[in-house]
Each structure stands twice: as C-alpha cells, then as structure tokens.
PLY file of the C-alpha trace (Angstrom):
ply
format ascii 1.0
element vertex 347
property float x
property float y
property float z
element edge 346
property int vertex1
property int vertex2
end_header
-0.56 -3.14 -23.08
-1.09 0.36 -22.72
-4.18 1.68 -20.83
-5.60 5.32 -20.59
-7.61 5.08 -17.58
-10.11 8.77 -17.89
-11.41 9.01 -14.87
-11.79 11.51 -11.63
-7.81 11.02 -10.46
-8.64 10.78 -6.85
-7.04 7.81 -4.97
-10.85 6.55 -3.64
-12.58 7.15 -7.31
-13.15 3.82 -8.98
-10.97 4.36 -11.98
-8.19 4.71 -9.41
-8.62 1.37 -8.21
-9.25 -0.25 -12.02
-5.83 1.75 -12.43
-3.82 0.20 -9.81
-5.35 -3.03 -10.81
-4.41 -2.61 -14.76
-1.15 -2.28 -13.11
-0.87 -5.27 -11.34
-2.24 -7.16 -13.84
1.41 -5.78 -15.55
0.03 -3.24 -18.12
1.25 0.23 -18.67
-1.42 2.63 -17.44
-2.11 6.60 -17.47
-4.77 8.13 -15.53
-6.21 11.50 -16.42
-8.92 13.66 -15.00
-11.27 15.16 -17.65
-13.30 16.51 -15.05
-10.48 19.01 -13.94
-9.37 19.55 -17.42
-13.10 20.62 -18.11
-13.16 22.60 -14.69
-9.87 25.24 -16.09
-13.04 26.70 -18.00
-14.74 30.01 -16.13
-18.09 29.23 -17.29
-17.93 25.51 -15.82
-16.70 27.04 -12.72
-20.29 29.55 -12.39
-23.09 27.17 -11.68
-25.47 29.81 -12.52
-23.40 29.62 -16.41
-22.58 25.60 -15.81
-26.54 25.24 -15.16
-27.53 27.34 -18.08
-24.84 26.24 -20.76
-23.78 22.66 -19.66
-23.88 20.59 -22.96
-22.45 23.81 -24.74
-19.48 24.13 -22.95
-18.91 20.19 -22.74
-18.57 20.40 -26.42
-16.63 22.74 -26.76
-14.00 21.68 -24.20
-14.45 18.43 -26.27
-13.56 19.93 -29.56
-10.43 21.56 -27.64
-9.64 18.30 -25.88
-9.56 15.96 -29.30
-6.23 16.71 -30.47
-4.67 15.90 -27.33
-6.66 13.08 -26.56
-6.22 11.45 -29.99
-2.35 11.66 -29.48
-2.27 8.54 -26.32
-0.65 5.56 -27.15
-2.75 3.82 -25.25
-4.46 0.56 -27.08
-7.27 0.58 -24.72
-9.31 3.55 -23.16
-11.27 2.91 -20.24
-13.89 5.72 -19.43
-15.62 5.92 -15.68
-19.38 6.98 -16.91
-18.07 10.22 -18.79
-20.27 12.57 -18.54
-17.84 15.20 -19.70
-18.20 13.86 -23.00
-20.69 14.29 -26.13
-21.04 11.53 -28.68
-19.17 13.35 -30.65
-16.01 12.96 -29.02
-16.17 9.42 -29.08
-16.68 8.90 -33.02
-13.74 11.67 -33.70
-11.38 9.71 -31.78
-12.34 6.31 -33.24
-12.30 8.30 -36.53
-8.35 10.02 -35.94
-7.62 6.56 -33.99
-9.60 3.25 -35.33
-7.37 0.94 -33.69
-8.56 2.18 -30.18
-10.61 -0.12 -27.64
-13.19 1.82 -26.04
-14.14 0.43 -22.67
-17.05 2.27 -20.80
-17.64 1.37 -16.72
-21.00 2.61 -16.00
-21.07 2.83 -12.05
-25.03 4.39 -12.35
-27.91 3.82 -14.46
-27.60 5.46 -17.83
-30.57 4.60 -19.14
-33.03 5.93 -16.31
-32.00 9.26 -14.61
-32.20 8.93 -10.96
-30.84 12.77 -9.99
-29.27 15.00 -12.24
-25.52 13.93 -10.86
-26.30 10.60 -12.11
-27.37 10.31 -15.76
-27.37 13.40 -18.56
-28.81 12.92 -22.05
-25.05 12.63 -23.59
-24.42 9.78 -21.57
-27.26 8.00 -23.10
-26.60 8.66 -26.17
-22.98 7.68 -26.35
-23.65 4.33 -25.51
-23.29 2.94 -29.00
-19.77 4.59 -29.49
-17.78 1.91 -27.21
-16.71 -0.90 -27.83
-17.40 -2.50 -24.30
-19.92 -1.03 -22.15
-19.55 -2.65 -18.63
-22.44 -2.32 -15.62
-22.10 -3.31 -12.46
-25.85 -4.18 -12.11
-27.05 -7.56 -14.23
-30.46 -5.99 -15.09
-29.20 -3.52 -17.00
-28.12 -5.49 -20.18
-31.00 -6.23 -21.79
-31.84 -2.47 -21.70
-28.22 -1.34 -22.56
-28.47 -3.85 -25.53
-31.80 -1.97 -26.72
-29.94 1.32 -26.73
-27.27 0.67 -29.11
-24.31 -1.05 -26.72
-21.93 -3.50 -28.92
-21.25 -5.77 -26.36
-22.39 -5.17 -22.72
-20.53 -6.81 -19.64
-21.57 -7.28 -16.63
-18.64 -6.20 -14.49
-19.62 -6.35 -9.96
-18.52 -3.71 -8.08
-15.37 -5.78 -5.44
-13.32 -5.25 -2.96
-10.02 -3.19 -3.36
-7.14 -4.06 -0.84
-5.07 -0.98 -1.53
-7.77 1.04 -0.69
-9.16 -1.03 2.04
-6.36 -3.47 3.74
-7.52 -6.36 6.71
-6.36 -4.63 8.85
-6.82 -4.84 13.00
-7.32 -1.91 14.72
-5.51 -1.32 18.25
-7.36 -1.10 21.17
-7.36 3.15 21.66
-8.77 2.78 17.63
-11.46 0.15 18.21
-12.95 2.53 21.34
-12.76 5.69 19.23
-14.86 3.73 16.37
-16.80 1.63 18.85
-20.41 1.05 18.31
-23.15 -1.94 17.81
-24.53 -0.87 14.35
-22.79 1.27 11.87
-23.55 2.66 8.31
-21.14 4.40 6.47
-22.70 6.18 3.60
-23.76 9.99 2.86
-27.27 10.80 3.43
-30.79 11.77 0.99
-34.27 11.46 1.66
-34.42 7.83 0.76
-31.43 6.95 3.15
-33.08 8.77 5.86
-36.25 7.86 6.26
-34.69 3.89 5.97
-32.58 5.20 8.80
-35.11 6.90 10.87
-37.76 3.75 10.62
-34.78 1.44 12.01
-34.19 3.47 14.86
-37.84 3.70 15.06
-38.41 0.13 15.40
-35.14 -0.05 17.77
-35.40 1.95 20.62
-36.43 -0.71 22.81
-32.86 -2.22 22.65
-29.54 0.10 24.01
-27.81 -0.43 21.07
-24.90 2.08 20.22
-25.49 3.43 16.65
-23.06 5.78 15.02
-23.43 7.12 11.15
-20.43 8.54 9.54
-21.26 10.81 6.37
-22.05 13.80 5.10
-25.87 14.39 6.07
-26.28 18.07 6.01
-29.76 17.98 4.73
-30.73 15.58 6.83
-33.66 17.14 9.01
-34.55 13.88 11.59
-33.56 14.22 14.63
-33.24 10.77 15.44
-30.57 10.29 12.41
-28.61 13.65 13.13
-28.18 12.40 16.52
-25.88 9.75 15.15
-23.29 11.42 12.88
-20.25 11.01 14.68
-18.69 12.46 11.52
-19.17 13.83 7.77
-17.15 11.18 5.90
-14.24 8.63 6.55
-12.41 7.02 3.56
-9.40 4.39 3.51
-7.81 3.43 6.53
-10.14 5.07 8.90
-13.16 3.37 7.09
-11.39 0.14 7.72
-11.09 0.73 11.53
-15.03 1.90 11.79
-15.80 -1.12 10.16
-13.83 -3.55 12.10
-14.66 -2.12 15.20
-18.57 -2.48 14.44
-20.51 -5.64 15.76
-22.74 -5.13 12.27
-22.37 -2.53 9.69
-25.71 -1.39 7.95
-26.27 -1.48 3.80
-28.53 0.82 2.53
-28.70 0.51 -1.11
-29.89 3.66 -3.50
-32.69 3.51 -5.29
-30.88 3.16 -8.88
-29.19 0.45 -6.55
-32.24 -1.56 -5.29
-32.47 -5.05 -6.41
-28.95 -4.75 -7.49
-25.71 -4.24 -4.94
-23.48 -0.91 -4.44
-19.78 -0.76 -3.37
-20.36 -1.23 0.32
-21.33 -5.04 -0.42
-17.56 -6.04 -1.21
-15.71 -3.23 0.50
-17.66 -4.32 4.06
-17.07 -7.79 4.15
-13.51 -6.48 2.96
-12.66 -4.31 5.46
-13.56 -7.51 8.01
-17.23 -6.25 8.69
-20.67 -8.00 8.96
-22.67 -7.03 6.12
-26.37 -6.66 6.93
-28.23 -4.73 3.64
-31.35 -4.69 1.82
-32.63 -7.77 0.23
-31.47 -8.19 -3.42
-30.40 -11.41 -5.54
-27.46 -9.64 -6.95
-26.37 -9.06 -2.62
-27.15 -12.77 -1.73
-25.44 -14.54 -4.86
-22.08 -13.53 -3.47
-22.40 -13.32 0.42
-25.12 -16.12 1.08
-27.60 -15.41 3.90
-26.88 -16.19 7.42
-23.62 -17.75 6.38
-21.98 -14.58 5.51
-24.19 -11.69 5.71
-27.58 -10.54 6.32
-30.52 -9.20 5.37
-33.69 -7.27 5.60
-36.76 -6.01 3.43
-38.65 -3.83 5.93
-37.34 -1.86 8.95
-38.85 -4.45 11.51
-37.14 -7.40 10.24
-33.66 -4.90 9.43
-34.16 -4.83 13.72
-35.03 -8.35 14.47
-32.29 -10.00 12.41
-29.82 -7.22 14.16
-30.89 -8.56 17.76
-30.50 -12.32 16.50
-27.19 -11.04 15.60
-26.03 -8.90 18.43
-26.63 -11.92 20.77
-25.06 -14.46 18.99
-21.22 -13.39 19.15
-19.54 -16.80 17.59
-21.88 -16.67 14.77
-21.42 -13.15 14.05
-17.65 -13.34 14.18
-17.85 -16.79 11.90
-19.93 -15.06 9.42
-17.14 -12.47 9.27
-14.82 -15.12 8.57
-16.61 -16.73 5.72
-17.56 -13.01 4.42
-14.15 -12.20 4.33
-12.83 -14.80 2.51
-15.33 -15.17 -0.20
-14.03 -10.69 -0.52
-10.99 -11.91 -1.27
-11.69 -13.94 -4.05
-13.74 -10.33 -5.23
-10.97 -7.82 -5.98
-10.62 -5.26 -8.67
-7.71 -6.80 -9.93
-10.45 -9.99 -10.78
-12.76 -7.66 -12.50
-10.15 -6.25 -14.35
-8.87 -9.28 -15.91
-12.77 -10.40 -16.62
-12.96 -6.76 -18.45
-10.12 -7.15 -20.64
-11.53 -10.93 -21.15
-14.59 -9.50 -22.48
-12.74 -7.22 -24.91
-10.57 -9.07 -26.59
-12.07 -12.48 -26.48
-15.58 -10.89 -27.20
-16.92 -13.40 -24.56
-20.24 -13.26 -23.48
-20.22 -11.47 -20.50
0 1
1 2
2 3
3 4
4 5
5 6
6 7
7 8
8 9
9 10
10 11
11 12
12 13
13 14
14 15
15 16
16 17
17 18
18 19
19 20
20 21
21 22
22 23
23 24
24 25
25 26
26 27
27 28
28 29
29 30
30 31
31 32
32 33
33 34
34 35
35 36
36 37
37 38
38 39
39 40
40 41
41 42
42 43
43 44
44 45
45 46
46 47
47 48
48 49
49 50
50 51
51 52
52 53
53 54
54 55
55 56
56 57
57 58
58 59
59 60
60 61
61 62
62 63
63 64
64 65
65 66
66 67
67 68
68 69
69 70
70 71
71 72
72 73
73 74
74 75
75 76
76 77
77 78
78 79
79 80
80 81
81 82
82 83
83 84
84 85
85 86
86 87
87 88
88 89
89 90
90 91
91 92
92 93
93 94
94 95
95 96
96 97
97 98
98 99
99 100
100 101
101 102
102 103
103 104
104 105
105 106
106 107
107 108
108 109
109 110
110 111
111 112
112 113
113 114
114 115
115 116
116 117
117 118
118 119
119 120
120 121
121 122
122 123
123 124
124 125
125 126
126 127
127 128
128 129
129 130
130 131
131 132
132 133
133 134
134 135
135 136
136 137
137 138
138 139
139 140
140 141
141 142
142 143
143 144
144 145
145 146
146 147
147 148
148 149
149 150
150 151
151 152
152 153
153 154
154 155
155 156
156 157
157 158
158 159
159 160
160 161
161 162
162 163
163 164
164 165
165 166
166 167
167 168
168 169
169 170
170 171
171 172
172 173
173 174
174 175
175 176
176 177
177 178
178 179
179 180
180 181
181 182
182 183
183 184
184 185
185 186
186 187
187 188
188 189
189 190
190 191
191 192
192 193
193 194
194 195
195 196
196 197
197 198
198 199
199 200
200 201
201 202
202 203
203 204
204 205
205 206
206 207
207 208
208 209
209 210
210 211
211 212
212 213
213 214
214 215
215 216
216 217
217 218
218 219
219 220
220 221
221 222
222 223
223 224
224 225
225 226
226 227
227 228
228 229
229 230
230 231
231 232
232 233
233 234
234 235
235 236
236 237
237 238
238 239
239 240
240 241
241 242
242 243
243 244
244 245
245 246
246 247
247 248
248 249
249 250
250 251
251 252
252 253
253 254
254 255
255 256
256 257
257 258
258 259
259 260
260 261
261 262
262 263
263 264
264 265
265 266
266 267
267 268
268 269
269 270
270 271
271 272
272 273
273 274
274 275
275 276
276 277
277 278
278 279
279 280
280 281
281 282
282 283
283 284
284 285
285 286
286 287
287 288
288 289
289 290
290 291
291 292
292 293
293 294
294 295
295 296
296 297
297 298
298 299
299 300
300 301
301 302
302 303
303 304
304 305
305 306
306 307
307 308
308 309
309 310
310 311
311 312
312 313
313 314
314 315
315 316
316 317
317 318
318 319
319 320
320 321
321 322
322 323
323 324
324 325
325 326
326 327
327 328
328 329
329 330
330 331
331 332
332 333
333 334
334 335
335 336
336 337
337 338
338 339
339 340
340 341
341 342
342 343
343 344
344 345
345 346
C-alpha cells in the first residue's frame, strides 16, 4: 500500500517515526512537509503579516497546493495535526480523489486550545473531513465524537527504536551525562514552577540534578541553575537517560491525566520513569514495578529518596520498564492504525 505521510519531515517529528514504521510494516511511503511548502510564502515568513493574515494565507497556499496534492498515488494519507490546512482542503481532495483514506494523528488537544501553537479554529473544524481521527489521549473520544469525527482511535504515543536504540553508554559518556535526577523537556511556566517546588522540597538531600532543554524564559534561579544544555535529541538523549539514576516526567497541562512521549521513549531509552500521576501513565508501566509516581512536589521527593537508596530495585524496575517499551513501538501503533481503518474496528 501506498502511504503519503504529511507531516514536519524532520527525522525526530512524529510522522517521521509513523513513516519509518509504515515502512517496516512493508508499505510504500512518501513523506512531505506542508509546513515548508507553506513557509516559500513572504507573508508566512513576516510574523507581524503571519499574525495578522494567518487563515488567509493558509487558504490560499491551500488552493495552490490542491492540484499537486490531489495527484499522489497514495491510498492512504496520514496527516500529523495539520494545521496548515482549512476544511476546505480536505473535502476538495476527497472530492478530485474519493477513493482516498484520510487518517488524522492528533498529538494535542483539538478541541480545547491550550496555547496558540497547539490548537487553531481550522483544526477544529476539520475534524469531520477524515476518515480516521486518531488521539493519543483516551479522554478525548467522547468529545472528538461530539464534534463530527467518523471514527475516532485511540492511538498511545510508544517508543521508537530508530530514534532511540538500548543502547549503553561508555564510561567517558556516562560521566559527561552523570546525574541523580534528570528531566529532559523544554521549559513554561507550568514546568517551572513543578520544577522549582521539587527542588524546593529537596535541598536537604545532595542530589545531582541536571535539566536539558530550552528554558530561556525561565526566570527561577533554582531551575536555571540546572540547564546543563538547551536540547538533546537521539543518541545523546539516550546516553542522558541511561546515565540517570531516575529521569523526571512532567506532563503538560493538555497532557495531565493523560501521558506524553517521554512515558515510552524513557523507559525506552533504559531509564526509570518517575512522572505525574495519571491512569493513562500507570496502565502501561505499573507502579513500583516499573515506574513511579507523584501528585504533589513532596511526595515527587520522597518516592525519589526511596528510590535513590534502593539500587537493585531501581535497576529491576528498569528491567521490567524496558521490556514492557518494547512491546510499545511505533511500528505496533501503526499496524493498530491501519487496523482501525480498514477493519473499522472499534478503537
């Protein structure tokens, strides 16, 4: 099967890893950027004009986009969010092309806008226009079902191997990344005043803590303190992670209750999960048998200590964790997504 994968191209983006999983799964796939097609225009490029005249010039790139787009071979289109895209753009291609799939992966809330970045009206209101709309967070169906989706999926974020190997790091790697508690994650308000109480609540222990992100408007002291660096990706996440005794899960708010990407790619990358409480979180890594967690900065600290002193059960709870990642891949979610199309499964 052929499969147009829209999505930002880069190699850490989650359409690139449904991409390489499409692939292993032994379907023909194409992966194209809208986003940088839509950035050739001048007025996208101003953010004064982008600000002013966003829907605008959406549509019209759209309008200059559908001839090319309606030319793909592709059987099935998978879209990551799309906010490049009006409503419109989806009903002229299922118009020019009714035997095409549409598949949407939703990887925020559409329905309630958290920041600006993460939901715009359009988004909304193409929800109706796919065929599949998948979300990685379960308590979004019912309210995707009330605004128009066809068939809604619940589809977890996982683990991608490509991206994120088990991998040991030497010993000159391991004391470059070094550290008791890690988090891995850019910064906002929400993430740093979490970040701040924790320390807070923490400074009568020596632990080494070390924050790698970009946390430029971070103003705490106590957090800035920490940044050993703006972001890692890959590999290098992979050897912070390793060489962590616990690595630190701060979930979003659009996230809270829910899981992010960090569940499955810490356990993944052979790390000790320890996150906010949330039944989504605990379903898949089980508490105290392979991860952690926390609802309040003083218990975040206490459960650390109970696990910074206990070295064989921290390294067994790595073990389990790591093995129930495995069974979590993208190349599993992609064969549950193109379960849910075809079969029209429940999902």
């Amino acid at each position: 099967m052929h499969i147009l994968v829209l999505n930002d191209a880069d190699d850490y983006a989650l359409g690139a890893s449904y991409a390489r999983a499409f692939r292993r799964l032994g379907h023909k796939v194409e992966l194209v950027d809208p986003a940088a097609e839509l950035g050739g225009n001048f007025l996208w490029r101003s953010r004064i004009t982008r600000r002013l005249f966003e829907q605008r010039i959406i549509t019209s790139f759209n309008r200059n986009w559908i001839s090319e787009l309606s030319q793909t071979s592709a059987e099935v289109v998978w879209v990551g969010k799309g906010d490049w895209a009006t409503p419109w753009l989806w009903e002229e291609l299922k118009r020019r092309r009714p035997d095409i799939r549409l598949v949407c992966y939703n990887a925020d809330n559409p329905i309630t806008t958290f920041s600006r970045g993460a939901n715009r009206p359009w988004v909304t209101e193409s929800i109706p226009c796919f065929d599949l709309y998948c979300t990685y967070n379960q308590s979004l169906i019912e309210p995707l079902r009330r605004a128009g989706a066809k068939q809604v999926a619940w589809i977890p974020f996982a683990w991608d191997p490509d991206l994120h190997p088990q991998s040991l790091p030497s010993d000159d790697e391991r004391n470059h990344y070094s550290c008791d508690v890690l988090f891995v994650g850019n910064g906002d308000s929400h993430r740093e005043k979490w970040m701040k109480d924790i320390i807070k609540c923490a400074t009568r222990f020596n632990w080494r803590f070390a924050i790698y992100g970009d946390w430029s408007r971070c103003r705490e002291k106590s957090v800035l303190k920490l940044v050993r660096d703006k972001q890692i990706y890959g590999v290098e996440m992979v050897k912070a992670i390793c060489s962590a005794k616990v690595s630190l899960n701060i979930l979003r708010k659009q996230n809270e209750g829910s899981h992010n990407m960090r569940t499955f790619e810490i356990p993944g990358c052979g790390g000790l999960l320890v996150s906010q409480r949330s039944p989504e979180q605990e379903k898949f890594f089980p508490n105290n048998r392979a991860a952690a967690y926390y609802s309040n900065a003083r218990e975040c600290v206490d459960t650390l200590q109970l696990l910074l002193k206990n070295e064989p059960h921290r390294l067994q709870m790595v073990r389990n964790s790591q093995d129930i990642a495995s069974r979590h891949t993208y190349i599993h979610r992609a064969d549950r997504l193109l379960n849910c199309l075809h079969r029209q499964v429940l999902c």
